[in-house]
ROSE-4610 file (N, C-alpha, C; in Angstrom, 1 decimal, always signed):
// ROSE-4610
residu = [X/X/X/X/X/X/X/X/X/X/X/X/X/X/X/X/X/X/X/X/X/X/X/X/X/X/X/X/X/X/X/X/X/X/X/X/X/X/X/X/X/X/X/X/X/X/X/X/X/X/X/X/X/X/X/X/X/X/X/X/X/X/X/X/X/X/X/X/X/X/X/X/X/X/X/X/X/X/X/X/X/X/X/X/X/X/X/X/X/X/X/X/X/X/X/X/X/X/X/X/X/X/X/X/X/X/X/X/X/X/X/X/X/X/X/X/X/X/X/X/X/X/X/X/X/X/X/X/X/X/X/X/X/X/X/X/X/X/X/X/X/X/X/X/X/X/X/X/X/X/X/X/X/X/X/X/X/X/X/X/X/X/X/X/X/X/X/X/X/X/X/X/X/X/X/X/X/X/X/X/X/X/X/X/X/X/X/X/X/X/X/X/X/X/X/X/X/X/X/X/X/X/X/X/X/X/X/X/X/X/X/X/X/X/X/X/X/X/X/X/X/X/X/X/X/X/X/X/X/X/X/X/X/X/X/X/X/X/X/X/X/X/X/X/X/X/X/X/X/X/X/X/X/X/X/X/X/X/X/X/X/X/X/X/X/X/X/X/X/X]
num = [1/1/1/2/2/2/3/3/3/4/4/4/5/5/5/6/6/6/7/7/7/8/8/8/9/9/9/10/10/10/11/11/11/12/12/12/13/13/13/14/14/14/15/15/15/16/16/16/17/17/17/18/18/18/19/19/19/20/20/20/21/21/21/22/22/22/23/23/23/24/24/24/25/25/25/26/26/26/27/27/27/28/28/28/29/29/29/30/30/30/31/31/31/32/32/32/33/33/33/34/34/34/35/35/35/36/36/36/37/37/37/38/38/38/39/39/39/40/40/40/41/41/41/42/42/42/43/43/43/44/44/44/45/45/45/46/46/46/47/47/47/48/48/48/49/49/49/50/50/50/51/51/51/52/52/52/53/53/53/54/54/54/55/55/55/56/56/56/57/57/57/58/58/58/59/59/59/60/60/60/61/61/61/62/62/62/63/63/63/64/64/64/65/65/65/66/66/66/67/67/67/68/68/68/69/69/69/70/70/70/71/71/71/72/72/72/73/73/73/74/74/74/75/75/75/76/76/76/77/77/77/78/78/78/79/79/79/80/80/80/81/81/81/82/82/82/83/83/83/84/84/84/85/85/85/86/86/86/87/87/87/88/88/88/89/89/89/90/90/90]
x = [+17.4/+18.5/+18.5/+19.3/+19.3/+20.0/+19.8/+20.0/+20.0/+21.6/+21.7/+21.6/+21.6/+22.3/+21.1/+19.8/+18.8/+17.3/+16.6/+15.8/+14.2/+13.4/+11.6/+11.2/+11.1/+10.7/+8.8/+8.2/+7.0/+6.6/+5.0/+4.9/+3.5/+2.8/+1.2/+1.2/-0.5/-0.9/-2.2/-3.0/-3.6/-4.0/-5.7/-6.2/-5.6/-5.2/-4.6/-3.1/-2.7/-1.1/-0.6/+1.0/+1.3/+3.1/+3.2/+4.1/+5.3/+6.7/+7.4/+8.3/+8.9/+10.6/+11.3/+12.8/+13.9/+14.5/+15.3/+16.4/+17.6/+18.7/+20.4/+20.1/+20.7/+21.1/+22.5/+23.4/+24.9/+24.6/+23.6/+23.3/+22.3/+21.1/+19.8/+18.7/+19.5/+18.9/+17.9/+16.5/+15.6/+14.9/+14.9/+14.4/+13.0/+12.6/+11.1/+11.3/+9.3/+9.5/+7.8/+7.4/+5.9/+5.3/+4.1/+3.8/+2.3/+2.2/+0.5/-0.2/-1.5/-1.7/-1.5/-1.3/-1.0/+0.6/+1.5/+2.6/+3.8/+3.6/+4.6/+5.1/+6.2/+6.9/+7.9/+8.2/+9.0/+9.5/+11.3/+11.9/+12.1/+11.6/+12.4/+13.7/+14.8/+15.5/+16.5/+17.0/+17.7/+19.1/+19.7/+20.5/+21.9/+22.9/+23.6/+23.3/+23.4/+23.2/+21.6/+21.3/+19.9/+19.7/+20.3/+19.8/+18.2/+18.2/+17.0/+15.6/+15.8/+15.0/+14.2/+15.3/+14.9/+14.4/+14.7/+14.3/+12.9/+12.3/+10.9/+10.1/+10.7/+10.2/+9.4/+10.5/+10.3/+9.0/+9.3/+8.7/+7.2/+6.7/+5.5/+5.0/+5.9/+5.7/+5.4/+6.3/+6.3/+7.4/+7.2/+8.3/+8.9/+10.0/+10.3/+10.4/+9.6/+9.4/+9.9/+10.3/+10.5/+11.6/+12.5/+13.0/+13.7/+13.7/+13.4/+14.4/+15.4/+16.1/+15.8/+15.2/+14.6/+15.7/+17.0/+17.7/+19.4/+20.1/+21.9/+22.0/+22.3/+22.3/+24.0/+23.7/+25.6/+25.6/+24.4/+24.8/+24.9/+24.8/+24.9/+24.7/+25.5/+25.3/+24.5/+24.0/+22.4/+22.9/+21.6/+21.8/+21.1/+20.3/+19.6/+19.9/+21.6/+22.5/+22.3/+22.4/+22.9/+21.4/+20.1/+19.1/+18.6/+18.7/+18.5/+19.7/+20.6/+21.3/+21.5/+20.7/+20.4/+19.1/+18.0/+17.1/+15.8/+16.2/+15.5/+14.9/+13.8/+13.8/+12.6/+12.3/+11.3/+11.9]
y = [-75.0/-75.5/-75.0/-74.9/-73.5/-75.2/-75.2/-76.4/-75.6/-75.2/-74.3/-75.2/-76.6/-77.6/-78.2/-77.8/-78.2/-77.6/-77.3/-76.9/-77.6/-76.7/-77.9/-77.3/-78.0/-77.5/-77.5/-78.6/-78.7/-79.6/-79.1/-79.6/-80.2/-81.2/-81.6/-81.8/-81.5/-82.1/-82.7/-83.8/-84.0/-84.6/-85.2/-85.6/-86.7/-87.5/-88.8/-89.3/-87.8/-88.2/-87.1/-87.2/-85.6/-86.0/-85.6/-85.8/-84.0/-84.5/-83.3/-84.0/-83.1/-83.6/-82.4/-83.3/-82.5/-82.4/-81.1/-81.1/-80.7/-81.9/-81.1/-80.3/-78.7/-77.9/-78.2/-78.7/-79.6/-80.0/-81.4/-82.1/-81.8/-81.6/-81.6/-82.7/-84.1/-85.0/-84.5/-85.4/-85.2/-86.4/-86.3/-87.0/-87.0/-87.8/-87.6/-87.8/-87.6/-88.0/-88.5/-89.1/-89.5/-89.9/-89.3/-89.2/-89.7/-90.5/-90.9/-90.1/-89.8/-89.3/-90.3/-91.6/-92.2/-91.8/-91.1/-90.7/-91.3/-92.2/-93.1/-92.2/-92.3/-91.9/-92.5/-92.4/-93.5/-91.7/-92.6/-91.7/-93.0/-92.2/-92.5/-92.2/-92.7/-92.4/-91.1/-91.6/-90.5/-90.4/-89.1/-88.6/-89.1/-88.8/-89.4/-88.5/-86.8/-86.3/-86.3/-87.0/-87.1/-86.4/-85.1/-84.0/-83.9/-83.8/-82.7/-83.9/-84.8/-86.1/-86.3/-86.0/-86.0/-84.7/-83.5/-82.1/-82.4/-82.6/-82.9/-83.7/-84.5/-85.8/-85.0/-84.7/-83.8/-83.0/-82.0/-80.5/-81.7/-82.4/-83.3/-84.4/-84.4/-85.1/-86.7/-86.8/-88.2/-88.9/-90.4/-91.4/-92.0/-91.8/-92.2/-94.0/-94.8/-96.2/-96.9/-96.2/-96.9/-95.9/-96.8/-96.4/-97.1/-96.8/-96.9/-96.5/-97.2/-97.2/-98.0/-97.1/-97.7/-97.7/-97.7/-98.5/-97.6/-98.1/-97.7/-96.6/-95.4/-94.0/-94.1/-93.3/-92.8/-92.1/-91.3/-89.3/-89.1/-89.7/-89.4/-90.7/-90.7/-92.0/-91.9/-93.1/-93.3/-92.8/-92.8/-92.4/-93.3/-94.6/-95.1/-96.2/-96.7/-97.5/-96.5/-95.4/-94.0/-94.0/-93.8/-93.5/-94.7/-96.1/-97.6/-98.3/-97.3/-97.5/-96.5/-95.3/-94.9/-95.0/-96.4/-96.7/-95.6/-94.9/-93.7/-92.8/-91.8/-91.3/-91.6/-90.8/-91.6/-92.3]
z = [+58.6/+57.9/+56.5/+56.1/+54.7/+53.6/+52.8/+51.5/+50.7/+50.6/+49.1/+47.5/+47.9/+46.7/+46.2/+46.8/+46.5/+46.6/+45.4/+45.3/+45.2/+46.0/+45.7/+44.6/+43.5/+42.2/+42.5/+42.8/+43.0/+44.2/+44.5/+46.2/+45.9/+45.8/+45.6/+47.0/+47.4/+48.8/+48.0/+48.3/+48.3/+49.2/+49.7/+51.3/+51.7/+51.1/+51.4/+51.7/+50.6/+50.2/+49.8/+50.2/+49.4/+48.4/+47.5/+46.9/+46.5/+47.0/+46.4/+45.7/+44.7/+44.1/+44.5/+44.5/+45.4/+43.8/+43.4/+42.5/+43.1/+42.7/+43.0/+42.0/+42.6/+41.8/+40.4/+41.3/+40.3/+38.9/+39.2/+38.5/+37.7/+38.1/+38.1/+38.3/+38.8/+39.3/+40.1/+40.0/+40.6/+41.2/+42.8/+43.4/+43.8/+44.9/+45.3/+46.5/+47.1/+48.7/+48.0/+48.9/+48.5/+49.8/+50.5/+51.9/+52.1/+52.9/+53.3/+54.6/+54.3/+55.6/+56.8/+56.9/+57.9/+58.7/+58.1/+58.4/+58.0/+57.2/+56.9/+54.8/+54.6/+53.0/+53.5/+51.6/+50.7/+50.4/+50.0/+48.8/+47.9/+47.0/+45.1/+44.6/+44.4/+44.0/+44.5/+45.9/+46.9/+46.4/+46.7/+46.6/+47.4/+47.5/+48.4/+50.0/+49.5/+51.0/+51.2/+52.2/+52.6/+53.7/+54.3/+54.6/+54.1/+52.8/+52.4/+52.6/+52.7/+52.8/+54.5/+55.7/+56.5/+57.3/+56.7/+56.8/+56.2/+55.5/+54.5/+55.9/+55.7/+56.9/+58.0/+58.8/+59.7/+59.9/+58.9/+58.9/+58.5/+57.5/+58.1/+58.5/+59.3/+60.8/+59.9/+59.2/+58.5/+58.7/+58.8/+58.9/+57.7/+57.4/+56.2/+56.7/+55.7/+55.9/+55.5/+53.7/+52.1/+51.2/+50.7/+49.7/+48.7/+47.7/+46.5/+45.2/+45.1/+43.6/+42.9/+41.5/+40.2/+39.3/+39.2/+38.8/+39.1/+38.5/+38.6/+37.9/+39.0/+38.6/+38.3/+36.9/+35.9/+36.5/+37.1/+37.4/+38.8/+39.8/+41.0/+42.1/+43.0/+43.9/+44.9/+44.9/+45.7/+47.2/+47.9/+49.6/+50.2/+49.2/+49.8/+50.8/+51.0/+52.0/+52.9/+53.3/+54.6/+54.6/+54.0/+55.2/+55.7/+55.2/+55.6/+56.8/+56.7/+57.9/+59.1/+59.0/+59.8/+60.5/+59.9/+60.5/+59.6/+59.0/+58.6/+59.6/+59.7/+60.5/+61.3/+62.6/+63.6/+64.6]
């Protein structure tokens, strides 16, 4: 799946946990994904299209469990109603 609207600025793995941020290109909002080796992530502050949220998911074999708005975004409207009503993924 090709995500022209969004770019992975940076990717950490580390043994336990692995952390990426998503940027809209538009805006430059920047989100997160935050991953345990048990298989379970949280997003931070999602976007409205959560495509790129459950593509991440996926590709490592993680459940998204958790998400997370740290407060009322002026610049872009949350996604975090659309992935909590789609059960998230898994």
């Amino acid at each position: 799946m090709q995500l022209s609207f969004a770019r992975y600025r940076f990717d950490y793995n580390f043994d336990i946990m692995w952390f990426q941020q998503i940027i809209r290109e538009e805006t430059g909002c920047a989100t997160y994904l935050i991953g345990a080796e048990n298989g379970e992530c949280l997003v931070f502050d999602p976007l409205w299209d959560i495509r790129p949220y459950l593509a991440t998911a996926e590709k490592r074999g993680a459940r998204i469990r958790f998400v997370i708005d740290s407060h009322t975004h002026a610049d872009h409207v949350s996604g975090a109603r659309r992935l909590a009503g789609g059960r998230f993924s898994g």
